[in-house]
N, C-alpha and C positions, 0 to 999 in steps of 0.2 A: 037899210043903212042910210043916215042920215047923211046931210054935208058934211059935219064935223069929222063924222067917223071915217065918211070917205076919203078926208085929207089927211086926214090922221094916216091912214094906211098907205095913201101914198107915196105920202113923205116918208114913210118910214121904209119902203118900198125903193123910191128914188134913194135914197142914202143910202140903203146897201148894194146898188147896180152901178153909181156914180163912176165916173173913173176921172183923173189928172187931165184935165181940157175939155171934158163933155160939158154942153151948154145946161146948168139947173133945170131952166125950164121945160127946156126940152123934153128932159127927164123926165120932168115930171108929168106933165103930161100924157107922156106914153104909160108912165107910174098909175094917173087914173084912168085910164081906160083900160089899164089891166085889170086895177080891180074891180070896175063896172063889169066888167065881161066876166068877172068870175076868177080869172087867174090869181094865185096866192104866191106871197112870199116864199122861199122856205127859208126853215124856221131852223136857228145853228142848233146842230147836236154838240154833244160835248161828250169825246170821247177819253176815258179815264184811264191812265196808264198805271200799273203796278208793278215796280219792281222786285225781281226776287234773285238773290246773288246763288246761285246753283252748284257750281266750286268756283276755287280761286280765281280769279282770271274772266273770269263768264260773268254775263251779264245777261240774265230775260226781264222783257219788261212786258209786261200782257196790255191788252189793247182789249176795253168790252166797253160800250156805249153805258154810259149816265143812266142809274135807274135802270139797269137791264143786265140779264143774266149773259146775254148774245156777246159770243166770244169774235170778236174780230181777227184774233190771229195775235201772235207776238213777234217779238223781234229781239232775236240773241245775237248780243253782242261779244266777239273775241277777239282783242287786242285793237287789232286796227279795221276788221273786217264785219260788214255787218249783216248779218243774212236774215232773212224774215218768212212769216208763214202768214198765208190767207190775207195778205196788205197786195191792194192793188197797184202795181207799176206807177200808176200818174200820182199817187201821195206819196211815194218816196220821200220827195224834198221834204216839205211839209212834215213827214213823219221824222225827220233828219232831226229837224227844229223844235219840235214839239219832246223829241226824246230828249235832248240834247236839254232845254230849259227844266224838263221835270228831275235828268240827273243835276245837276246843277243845285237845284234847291233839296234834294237828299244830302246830296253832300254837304251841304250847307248845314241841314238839322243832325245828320248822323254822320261820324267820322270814318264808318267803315267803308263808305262808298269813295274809297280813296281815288287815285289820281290812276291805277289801273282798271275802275269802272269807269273814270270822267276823263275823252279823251276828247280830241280836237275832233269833231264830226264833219268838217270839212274834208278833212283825211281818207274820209270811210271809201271804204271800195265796196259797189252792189255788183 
């Protein structure tokens, strides 16, 4: 690995660990001697959500990683309550938010995803 590539990687390293008041360079530094030593980024997956309205009222939206058959679990939704399968406890939120923007633009393109799939997700009780 060249210099170029090593900074390359750095930076792009230091940019995704940064946080609100950690010193750049700091960062970055620790950014290249990680990846001299060997340590790697990791790399975002992108997990694709699929809704499918099951009867009236119900909401499932499947949950399988980008380019892969590997089912992560789903998550049905009923009225106000939202319960889930094979989703680990610490992505809750995260999963709250991520459902919450993909109904959003469903109902945006299709009008059946009316205003009893798209509800205030703040609400939800786990």
């Amino acid at each position: 690995m060249n210099k170029s590539e090593l900074f390359k990687a750095a930076h792009k390293l230091a940019k995704s660990v940064i946080k609100a008041g950690d010193n750049y360079r700091v960062t970055f530094g620790a950014a290249i001697k990680a990846v001299k030593e060997g340590f790697v980024a990791v790399e975002k997956i992108t997990v694709v959500l699929k809704a499918w309205n099951k009867k009236e009222g119900e909401l499932r939206v499947y949950l399988n990683l980008e380019d892969s058959n590997d089912d992560l679990g789903y998550v049905l939704i009923e009225g106000k309550k939202l319960n889930y399968s094979k989703v680990e406890f610490a992505y809750v939120e995260r999963l709250k938010a991520a459902v919450a923007t993909k109904l959003a633009k469903l109902q945006a393109k299709n009008p059946k995803y009316s205003e009893k799939s798209v509800m205030d997700f703040a609400a939800l009780s786990i």
